[in-house]
C-alpha positions as CSV (number, residue, x, y, z in Angstrom):
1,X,0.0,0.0,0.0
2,X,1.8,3.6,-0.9
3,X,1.9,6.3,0.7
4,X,-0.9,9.3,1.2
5,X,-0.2,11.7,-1.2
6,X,0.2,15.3,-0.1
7,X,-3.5,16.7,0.3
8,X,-4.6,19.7,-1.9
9,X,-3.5,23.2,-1.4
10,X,-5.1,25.0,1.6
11,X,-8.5,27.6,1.0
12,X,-10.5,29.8,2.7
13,X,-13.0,28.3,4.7
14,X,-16.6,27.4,3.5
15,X,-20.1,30.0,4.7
16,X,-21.4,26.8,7.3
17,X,-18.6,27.9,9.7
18,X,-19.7,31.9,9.7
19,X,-23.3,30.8,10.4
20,X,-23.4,29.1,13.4
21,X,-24.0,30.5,16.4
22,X,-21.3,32.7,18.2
23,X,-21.0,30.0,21.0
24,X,-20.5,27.4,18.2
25,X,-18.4,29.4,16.4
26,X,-15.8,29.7,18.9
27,X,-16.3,26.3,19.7
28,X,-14.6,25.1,15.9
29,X,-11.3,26.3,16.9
30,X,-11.1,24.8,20.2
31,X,-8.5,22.2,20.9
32,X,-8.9,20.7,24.0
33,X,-5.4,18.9,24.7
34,X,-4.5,15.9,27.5
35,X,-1.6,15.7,29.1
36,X,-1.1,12.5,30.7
37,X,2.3,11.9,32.9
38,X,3.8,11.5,35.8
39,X,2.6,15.1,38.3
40,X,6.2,14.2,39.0
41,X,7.8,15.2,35.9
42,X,8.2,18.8,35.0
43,X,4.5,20.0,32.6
44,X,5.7,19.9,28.8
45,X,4.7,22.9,26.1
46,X,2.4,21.5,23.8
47,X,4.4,21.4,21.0
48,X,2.3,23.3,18.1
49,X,-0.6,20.7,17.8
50,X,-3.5,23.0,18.4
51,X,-2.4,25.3,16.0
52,X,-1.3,22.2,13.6
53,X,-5.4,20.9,13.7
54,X,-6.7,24.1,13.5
55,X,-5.0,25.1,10.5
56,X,-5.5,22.2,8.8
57,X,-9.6,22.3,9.4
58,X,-9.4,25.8,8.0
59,X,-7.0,25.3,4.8
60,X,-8.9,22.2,3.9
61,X,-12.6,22.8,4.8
62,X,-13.1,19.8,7.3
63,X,-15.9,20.4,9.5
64,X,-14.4,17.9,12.6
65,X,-11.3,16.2,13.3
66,X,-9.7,15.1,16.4
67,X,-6.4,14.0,17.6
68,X,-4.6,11.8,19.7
69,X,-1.0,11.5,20.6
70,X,1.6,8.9,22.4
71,X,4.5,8.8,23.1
72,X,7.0,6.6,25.4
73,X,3.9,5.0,26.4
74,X,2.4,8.2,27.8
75,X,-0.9,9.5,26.5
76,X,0.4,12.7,25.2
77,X,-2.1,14.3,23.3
78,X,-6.2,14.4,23.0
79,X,-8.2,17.1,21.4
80,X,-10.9,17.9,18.8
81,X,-11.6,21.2,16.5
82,X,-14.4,21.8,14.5
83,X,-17.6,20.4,14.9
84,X,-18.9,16.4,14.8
85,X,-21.9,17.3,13.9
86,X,-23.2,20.3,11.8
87,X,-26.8,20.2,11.7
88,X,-26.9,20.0,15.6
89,X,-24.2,22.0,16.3
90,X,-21.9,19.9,18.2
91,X,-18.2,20.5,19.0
92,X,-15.6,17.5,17.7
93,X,-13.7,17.1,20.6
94,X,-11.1,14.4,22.1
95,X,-14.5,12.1,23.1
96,X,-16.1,11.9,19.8
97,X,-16.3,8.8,17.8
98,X,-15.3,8.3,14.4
99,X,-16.0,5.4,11.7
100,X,-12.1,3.6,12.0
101,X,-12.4,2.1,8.0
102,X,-9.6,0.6,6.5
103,X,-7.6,1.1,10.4
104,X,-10.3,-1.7,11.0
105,X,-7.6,-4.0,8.8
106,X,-4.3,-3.5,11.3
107,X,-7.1,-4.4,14.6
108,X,-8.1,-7.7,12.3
109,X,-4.7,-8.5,11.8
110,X,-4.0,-8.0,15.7
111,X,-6.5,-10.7,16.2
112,X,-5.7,-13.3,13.5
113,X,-1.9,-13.0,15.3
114,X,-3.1,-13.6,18.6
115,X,-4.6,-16.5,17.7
116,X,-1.5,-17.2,15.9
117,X,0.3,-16.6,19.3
118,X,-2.0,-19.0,21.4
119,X,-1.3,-21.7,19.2
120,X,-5.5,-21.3,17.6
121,X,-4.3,-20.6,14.0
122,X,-2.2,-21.9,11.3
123,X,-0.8,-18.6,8.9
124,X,-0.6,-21.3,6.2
125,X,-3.3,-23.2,6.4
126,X,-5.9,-23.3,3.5
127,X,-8.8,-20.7,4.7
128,X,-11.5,-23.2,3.2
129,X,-10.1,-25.5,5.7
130,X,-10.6,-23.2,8.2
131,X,-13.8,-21.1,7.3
132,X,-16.7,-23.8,6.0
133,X,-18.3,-20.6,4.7
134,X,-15.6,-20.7,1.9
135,X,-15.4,-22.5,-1.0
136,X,-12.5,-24.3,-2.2
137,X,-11.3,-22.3,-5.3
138,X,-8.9,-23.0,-8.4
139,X,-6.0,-22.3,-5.4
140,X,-5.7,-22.5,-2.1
141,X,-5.4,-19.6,-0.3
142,X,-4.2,-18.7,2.8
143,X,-4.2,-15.9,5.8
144,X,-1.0,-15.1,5.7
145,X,-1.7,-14.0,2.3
146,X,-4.9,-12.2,3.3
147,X,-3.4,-10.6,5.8
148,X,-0.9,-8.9,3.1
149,X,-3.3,-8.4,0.4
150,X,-1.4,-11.5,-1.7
151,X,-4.7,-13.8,-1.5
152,X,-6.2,-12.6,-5.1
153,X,-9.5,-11.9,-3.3
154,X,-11.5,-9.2,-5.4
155,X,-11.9,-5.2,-4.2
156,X,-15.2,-3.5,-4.1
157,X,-16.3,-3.8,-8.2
158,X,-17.0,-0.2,-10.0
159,X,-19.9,0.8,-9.5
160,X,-20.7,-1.5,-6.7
161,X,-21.4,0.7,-4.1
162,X,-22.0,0.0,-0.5
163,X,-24.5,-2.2,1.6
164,X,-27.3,-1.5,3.7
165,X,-27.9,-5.1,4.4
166,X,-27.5,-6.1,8.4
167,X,-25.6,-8.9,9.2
168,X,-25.1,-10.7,12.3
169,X,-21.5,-12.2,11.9
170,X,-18.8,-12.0,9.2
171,X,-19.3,-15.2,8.1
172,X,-23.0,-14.7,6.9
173,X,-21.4,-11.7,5.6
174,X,-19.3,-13.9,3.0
175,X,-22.6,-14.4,1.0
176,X,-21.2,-11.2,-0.7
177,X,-18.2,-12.3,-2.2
178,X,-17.4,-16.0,-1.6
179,X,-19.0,-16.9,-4.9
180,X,-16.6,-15.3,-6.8
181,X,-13.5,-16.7,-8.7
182,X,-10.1,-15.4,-7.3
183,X,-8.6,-12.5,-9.1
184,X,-4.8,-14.5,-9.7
185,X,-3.0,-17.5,-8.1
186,X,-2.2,-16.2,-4.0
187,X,0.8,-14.8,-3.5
188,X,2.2,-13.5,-7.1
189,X,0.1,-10.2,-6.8
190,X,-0.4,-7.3,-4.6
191,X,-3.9,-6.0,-5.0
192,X,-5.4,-4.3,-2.4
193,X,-8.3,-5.9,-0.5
194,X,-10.8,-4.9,1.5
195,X,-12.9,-8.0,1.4
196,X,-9.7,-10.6,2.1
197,X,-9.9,-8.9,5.1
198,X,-13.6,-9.5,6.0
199,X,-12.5,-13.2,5.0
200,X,-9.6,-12.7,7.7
201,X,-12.5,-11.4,10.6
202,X,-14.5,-14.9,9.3
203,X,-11.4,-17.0,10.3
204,X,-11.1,-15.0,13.5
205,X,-14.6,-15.7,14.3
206,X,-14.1,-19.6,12.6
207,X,-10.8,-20.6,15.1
208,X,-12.1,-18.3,18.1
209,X,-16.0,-19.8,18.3
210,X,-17.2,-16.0,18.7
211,X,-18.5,-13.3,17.0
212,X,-16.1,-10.7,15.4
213,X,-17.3,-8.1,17.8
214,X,-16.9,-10.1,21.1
215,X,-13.6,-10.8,20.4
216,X,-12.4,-7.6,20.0
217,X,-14.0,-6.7,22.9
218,X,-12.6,-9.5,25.1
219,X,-8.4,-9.3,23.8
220,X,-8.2,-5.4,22.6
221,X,-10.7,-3.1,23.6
222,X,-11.0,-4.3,27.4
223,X,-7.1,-5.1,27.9
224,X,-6.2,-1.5,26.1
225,X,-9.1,0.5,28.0
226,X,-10.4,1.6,24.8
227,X,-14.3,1.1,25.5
228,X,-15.4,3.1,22.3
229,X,-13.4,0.7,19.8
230,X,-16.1,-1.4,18.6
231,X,-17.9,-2.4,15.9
232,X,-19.6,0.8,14.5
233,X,-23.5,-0.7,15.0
234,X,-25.3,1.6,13.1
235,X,-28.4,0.5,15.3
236,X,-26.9,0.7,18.4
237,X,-26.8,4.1,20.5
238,X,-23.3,5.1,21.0
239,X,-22.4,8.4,22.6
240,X,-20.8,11.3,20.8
241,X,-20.6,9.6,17.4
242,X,-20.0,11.9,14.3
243,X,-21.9,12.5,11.8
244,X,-19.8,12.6,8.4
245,X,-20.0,14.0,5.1
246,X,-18.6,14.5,1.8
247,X,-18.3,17.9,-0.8
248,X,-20.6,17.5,-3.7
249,X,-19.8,20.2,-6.5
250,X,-18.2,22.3,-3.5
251,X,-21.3,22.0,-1.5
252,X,-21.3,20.1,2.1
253,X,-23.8,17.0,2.4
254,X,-24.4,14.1,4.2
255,X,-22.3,10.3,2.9
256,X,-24.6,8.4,2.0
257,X,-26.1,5.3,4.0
258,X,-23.5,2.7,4.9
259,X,-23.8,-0.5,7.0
260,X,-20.5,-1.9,7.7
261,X,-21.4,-4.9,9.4
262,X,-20.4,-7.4,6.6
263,X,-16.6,-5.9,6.8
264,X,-15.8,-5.6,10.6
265,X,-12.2,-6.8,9.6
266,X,-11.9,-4.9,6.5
267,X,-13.3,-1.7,7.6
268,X,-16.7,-2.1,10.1
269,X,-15.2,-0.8,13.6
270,X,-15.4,2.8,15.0
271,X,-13.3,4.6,18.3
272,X,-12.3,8.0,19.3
273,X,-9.2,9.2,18.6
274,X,-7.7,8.6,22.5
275,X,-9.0,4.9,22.5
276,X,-7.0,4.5,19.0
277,X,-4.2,5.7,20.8
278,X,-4.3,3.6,23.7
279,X,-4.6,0.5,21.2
280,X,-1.3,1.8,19.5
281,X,0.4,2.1,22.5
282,X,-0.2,-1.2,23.7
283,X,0.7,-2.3,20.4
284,X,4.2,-0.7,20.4
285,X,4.3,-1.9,23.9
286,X,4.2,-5.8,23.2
287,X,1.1,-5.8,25.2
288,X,-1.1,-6.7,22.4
289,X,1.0,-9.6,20.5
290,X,5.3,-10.3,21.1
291,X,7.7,-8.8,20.0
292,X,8.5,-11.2,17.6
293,X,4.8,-11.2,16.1
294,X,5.4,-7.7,15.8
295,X,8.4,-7.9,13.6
296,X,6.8,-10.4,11.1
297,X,3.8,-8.4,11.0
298,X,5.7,-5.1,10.1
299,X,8.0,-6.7,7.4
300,X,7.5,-6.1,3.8
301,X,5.6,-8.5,2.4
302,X,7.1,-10.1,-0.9
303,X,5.3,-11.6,-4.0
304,X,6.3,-15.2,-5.3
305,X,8.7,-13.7,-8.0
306,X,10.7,-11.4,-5.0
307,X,8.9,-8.1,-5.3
308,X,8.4,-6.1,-2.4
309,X,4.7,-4.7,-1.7
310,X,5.6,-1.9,0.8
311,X,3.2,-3.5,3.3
312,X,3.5,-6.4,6.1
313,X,0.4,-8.3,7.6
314,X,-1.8,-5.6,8.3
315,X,-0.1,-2.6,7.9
316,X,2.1,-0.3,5.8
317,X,5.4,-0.1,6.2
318,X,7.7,2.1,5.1
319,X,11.2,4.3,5.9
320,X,10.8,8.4,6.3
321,X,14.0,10.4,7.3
322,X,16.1,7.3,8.4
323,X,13.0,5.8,10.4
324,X,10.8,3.1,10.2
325,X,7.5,4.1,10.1
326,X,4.1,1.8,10.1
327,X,0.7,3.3,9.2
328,X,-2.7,2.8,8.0
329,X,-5.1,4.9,6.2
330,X,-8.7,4.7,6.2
331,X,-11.3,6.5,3.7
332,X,-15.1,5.4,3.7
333,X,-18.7,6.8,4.3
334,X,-18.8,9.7,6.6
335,X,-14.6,9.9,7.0
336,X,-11.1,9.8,6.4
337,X,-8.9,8.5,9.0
338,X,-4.7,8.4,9.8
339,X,-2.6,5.6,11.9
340,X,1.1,6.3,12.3
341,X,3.3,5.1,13.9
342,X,6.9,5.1,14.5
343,X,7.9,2.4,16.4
344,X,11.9,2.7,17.4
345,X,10.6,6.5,18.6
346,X,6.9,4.4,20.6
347,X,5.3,7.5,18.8
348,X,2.1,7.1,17.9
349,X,-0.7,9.8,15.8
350,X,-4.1,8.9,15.3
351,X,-6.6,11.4,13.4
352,X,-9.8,11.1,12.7
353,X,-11.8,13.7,10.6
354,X,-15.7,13.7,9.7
355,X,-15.4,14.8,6.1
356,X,-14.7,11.9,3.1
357,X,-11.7,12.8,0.4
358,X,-9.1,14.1,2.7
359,X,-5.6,13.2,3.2
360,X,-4.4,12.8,6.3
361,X,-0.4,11.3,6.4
362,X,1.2,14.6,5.9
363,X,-0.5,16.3,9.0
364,X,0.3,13.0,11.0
365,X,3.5,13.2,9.9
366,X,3.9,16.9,10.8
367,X,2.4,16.5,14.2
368,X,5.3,13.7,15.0
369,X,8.1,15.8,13.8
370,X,7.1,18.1,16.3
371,X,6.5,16.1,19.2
372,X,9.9,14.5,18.4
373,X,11.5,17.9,18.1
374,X,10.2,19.3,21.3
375,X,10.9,15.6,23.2
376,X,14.6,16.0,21.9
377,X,15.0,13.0,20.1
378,X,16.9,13.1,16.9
């Protein structure tokens, strides 16, 4: 998976911002930041981050977006700007919660590991072995190679759209694609999947005898303390959710009607931006998976003939001034969402923004050059 490119050049702001009320108003460019540490250690100067969000609502038009931020296992950073939801008014702040999309792939892969890990999964092992659901196909195919988009499962088709269909597990919500042929022989492509990853939540749910949603719940979200990182339940009340939208001929509206629960694993889960966090920092930390997992998950993937795909199982990975850097994108209904993280530094930025189309690596980027400059590490 490349790289974001660099987003669009900034522009004034768009009338909905001038006509909310004055309370509102001055509500869109507060940043509420959290500074977790030791009351030991000295208070630390924000290093630029409010001003960092704020700017980049304003150049690019985004009505929300929130941020979180951590560093040498400390939760450095929480805050919102803008607003999560514009018809009622309501500030985005460090609480509200986002659709996670494609980040929902690295918090699959997480799972499939830990199985991995407690002996419950075989990598290599043919998925229709696994997953009854699946039918035995001109190849075998395997989760390894789901897990690094190598399994020749198809993408969304043109045109396709998305689904408003309810389902109860992932594996009734392989009715939508397990039909079809696979795209090339596993493992001498890279082709981007969201729907090999859905297959990957199937096995999950297949080798752990529970649904998707429970087990996330049971080995991330309870063990990380990130309560809001679930599976975004479109029927389900959950507090301070955003609302999203997308520009239409330069004109805000409402994303159209999505219901993710078909692609948990490929991009069905929601959190705010400081429950993200937590789940990156227990990542870094070896909490989540060893160290060892850890190192096979961020290593470059390769096809049969020796080329390298620039992502591992899961996630991106990548080198940016001399560092290794791992990341995920997300872009779906209602958002666009940023994971980076740079593991030798245990920095990790999360943001989350309620407006679809926007590119989010470079601010991510920019917001850990400066919390590396101000921590003093080179």
């Amino acid at each position: 998976m490349t790289a974001d490119p660099q987003s669009s050049p900034p522009h004034p702001p768009r009338p909905f911002a001038r006509s909310l009320p004055a309370r509102i108003a001055a509500a869109l460019l507060l940043v509420v930041p959290v500074i977790a540490q030791d009351r030991a250690e000295p208070e630390r100067a924000d290093p630029g981050i409010n001003e960092l969000l704020s700017a980049y609502r304003e150049g690019h038009d985004i009505p929300g977006i929130s941020c979180a931020v951590v560093h040498a296992g400390r939760e450095l950073f929480a805050g919102g700007v803008g607003v999560s939801d514009v018809e009622n008014d309501v500030p985005a702040t460090a609480a509200t919660v986002y659709r996670l999309a494609s980040i929902s792939k690295p918090i699959a892969a997480v799972l499939a590991m830990q199985l991995v890990e407690r002996g419950e999964l075989d990598l290599d092992a043919a998925v229709h072995t696994l997953v009854p659901q699946w039918p035995q196909k001109r190849w075998p195919v395997t989760t390894r190679q789901l897990l690094g988009h190598l399994g020749g499962v198809r993408h969304y088709k043109r045109g396709e759209g998305e689904c408003t269909t309810h389902y109860d597990s992932q594996l009734e919500g392989l009715e939508r694609f397990a039909a079809d042929p696979l795209l090339h022989e596993p493992g001498t492509k890279f082709r981007y999947s969201t729907f090999g990853f859905n297959l990957v939540a199937a096995v999950v749910e297949a080798r752990a005898e529970r649904t998707f949603a429970d087990v996330l719940r049971e080995r991330i979200s309870e063990p990380c303390g990130a309560v809001t990182l679930q599976d975004d339940d479109v029927r389900r009340i959950i507090r301070h959710r955003a609302q999203g939208y997308v520009r239409v001929g330069g004109e805000l509206r409402n994303s159209r009607l999505m219901d993710a629960s078909y692609k948990l694993g490929g991009g069905g889960l929601c959190a705010s931006a400081p429950d993200l966090a937590r789940f990156a920092r227990a990542l870094m930390a070896g909490e989540l998976v060893s160290q060892q997992t850890l190192a096979t998950m961020w290593t470059a993937q390769r096809t049969k003939a020796g080329e390298a795909t620039g992502y591992g199982l899961g996630f991106s990975v990548a080198e940016r001034d001399g560092r290794r850097v791992v990341a995920h994108s997300g872009a779906q209904s209602r958002v666009s969402t940023m994971l980076l993280l740079l593991p030798d530094e245990r920095l990790g930025v999360v943001l989350l923004c309620n407006l679809e189309g926007v590119k989010l690596r470079g601010l991510a980027e920019r917001i850990a050059d400066a919390v590396l400059a101000q921590e003093g590490v080179r």
